[in-house]
N, C-alpha and C positions, 0 to 999 in steps of 0.2 A: 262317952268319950269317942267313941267308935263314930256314933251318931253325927257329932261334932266336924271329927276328919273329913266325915264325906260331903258334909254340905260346906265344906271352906273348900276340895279339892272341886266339887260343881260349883259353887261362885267362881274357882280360878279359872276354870275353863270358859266358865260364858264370859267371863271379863276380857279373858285371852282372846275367846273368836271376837266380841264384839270391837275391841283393838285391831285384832288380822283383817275384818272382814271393810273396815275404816282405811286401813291402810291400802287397802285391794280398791277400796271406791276411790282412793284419791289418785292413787297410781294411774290407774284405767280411767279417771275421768270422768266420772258416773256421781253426780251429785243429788243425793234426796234428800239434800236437809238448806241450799244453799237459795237465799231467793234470787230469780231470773229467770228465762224461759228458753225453750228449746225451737232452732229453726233448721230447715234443710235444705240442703242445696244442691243443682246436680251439674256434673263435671264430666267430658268426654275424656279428660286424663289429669289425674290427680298426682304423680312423681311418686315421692317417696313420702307424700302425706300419711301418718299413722294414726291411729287414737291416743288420746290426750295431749298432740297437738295443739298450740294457742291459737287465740283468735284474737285478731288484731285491729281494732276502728281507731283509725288514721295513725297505726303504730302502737297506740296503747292496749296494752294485755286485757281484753272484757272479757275474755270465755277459753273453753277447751272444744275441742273437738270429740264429743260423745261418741261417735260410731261410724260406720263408712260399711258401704254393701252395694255391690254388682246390682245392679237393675238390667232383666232379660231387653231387648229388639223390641220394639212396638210392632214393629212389622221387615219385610224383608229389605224393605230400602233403608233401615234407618240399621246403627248398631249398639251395639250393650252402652250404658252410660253407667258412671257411678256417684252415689248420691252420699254425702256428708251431712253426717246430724253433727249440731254444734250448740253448744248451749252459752248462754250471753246472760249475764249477770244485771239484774234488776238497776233500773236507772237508765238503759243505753239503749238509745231510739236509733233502732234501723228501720228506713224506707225503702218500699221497693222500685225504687230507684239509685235507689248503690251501687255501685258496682262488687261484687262479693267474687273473689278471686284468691287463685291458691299463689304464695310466692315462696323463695326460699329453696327452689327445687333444684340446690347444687350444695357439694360437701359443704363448701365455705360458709353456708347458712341454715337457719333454722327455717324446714319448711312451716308456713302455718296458712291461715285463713285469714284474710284482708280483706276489709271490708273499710271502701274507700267513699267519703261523703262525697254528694254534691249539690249542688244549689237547687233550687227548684223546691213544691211543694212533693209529697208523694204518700199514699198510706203508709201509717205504719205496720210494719210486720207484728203479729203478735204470734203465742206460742203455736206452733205447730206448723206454720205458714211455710210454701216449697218455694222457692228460687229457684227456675226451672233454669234458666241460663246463665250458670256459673263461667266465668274466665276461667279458661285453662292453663298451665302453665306452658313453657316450652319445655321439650324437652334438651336434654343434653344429645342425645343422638341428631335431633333434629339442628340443634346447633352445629355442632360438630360437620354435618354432612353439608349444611351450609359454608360452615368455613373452611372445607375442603374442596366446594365449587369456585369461591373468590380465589384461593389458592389457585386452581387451573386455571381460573382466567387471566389471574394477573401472571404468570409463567409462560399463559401464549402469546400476552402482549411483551414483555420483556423478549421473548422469544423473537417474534416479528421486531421488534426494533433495532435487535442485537442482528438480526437478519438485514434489516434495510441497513445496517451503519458499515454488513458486511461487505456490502456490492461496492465498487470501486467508482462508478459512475456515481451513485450516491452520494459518494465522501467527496469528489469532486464538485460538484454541486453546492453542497452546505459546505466545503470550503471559499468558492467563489460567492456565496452571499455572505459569508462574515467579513471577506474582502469589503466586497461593494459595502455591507454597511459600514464597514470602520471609515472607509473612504467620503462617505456621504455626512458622517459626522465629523468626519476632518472637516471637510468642504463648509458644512455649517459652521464650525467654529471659527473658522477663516472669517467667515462673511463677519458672522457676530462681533467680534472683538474689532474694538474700536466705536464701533456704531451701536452700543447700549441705548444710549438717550435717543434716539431714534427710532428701536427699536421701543421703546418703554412708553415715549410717546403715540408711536403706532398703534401699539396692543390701547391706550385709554383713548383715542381717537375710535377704530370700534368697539368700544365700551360704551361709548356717546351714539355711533352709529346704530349699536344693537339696542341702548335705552329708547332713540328716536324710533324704530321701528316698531316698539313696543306699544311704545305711546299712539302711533300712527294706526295700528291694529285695533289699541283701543278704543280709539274715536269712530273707525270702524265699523267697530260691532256695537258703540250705542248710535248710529244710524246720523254722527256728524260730518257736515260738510254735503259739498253736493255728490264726493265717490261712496260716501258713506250713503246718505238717502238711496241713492242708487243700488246698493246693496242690500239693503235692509228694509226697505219698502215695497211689498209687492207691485204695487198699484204704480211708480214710477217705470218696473222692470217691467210689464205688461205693455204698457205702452209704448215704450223705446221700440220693445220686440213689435209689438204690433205695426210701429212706422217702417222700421225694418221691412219685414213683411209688404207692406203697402210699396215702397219703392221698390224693390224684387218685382213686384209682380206689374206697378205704372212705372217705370220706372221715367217716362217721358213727361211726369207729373213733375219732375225737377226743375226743368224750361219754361218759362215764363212766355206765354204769348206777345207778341208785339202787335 
């Protein structure tokens, strides 16, 4: 009986961890039983990226994000990067030519791993393969300090205008050209009224004019008529210029002997 106890109290326990220890891989992200494969990718700044983070090909949930680790300088010019394992569920063909970027890296969303097609042939990645240049996301500070620069700028310009509308000479100024142009539109609607059809006819008169020119341009450039050949024929303009020339220089060749 005794005997009994204790191997139903060792079955509850290994049943218990192998429950806990399932529960702990799925939390964390860490799958050894799920078929897919594992890629990595490296990122100069990841947000608030964590592990078991999803991963996202064109929005749709394929994977989690298995792990994330500091990677040291290559050298003095270069600095720390950090490199994201992800694991992508059997069936989903990424090339290395994707773009694979982090989004999400503000409260209002969920950061994950994007991984964004695009046209073209490219290999495919299989397991273990690095993405050495991951997209990074922006950050909020980096945002922020940017819209805190448009902010100054637009404040120096309202500033300066609130400045030029202060000077008295100024207001004079753009008071005498909304005169003059109210005046000038007076002046035109004077003219206008009465004389429409005149005016209607004018405007489809060069309408005719600007077609005619068109036309005229076109015969032009395929080398009709005699201004046309002239234009478009080397061998005509050569020789013009050449007689040209030749008079310039006898010019007494024009007089005819008696």
């Amino acid at each position: 009986m005794k005997l009994r106890f204790e191997v139903a109290v060792g079955l509850f326990v290994v049943v218990g961890f192998i429950i806990l220890s399932m529960i702990v891989f799925f939390v964390s992200g860490v799958y050894f039983f799920r078929p897919g494969y594992h890629l990595k990718a490296q990122f100069d700044y990841v947000g608030i990226l964590n592990q078991g983070a999803p991963v996202r090909f064109a929005g749709f949930r394929v994977g989690e994000v298995s792990g994330i680790r500091i990677l040291d300088a290559e050298n003095k010019e270069s600095k720390p990067r950090v490199e994201v394992q992800f694991f992508v569920k059997r069936g989903v063909v990424i090339k290395e030519h994707y773009e694979v970027s982090i989004r999400g890296n503000h409260i209002m969303s969920e950061p994950h791993v994007a991984v964004t097609p695009a046209p073209g042939e490219g290999r495919i990645l299989k397991n273990g393969d690095l993405i050495a240049n991951g997209v990074s996301p922006q950050s909020m500070e980096d945002l922020f300090r940017h819209g805190t620069v448009i902010l100054e700028r637009m404040n120096k310009v309202l500033t300066d205008v609130s400045s030029a509308f202060d000077d008295p000479e100024t207001r004079t100024m753009l008071r005498e050209s909304m005169q003059n142009m109210s005046a000038l539109l007076k002046s035109m609607n004077e003219i206008v009224v009465g004389e429409e059809e005149e005016f209607r006819a004018m405007v489809v008169n060069l309408n005719q004019v600007a077609d005619q020119m068109v036309q005229l341009l076109d015969r032009l450039n395929r080398g009709e008529g005699t201004l046309g050949k002239l234009v478009t024929e080397e061998e005509i303009y050569n020789d013009l210029r050449e007689f040209v020339r030749e008079i310039k220089t006898h010019p007494w060749r024009l007089f005819k002997k008696k």
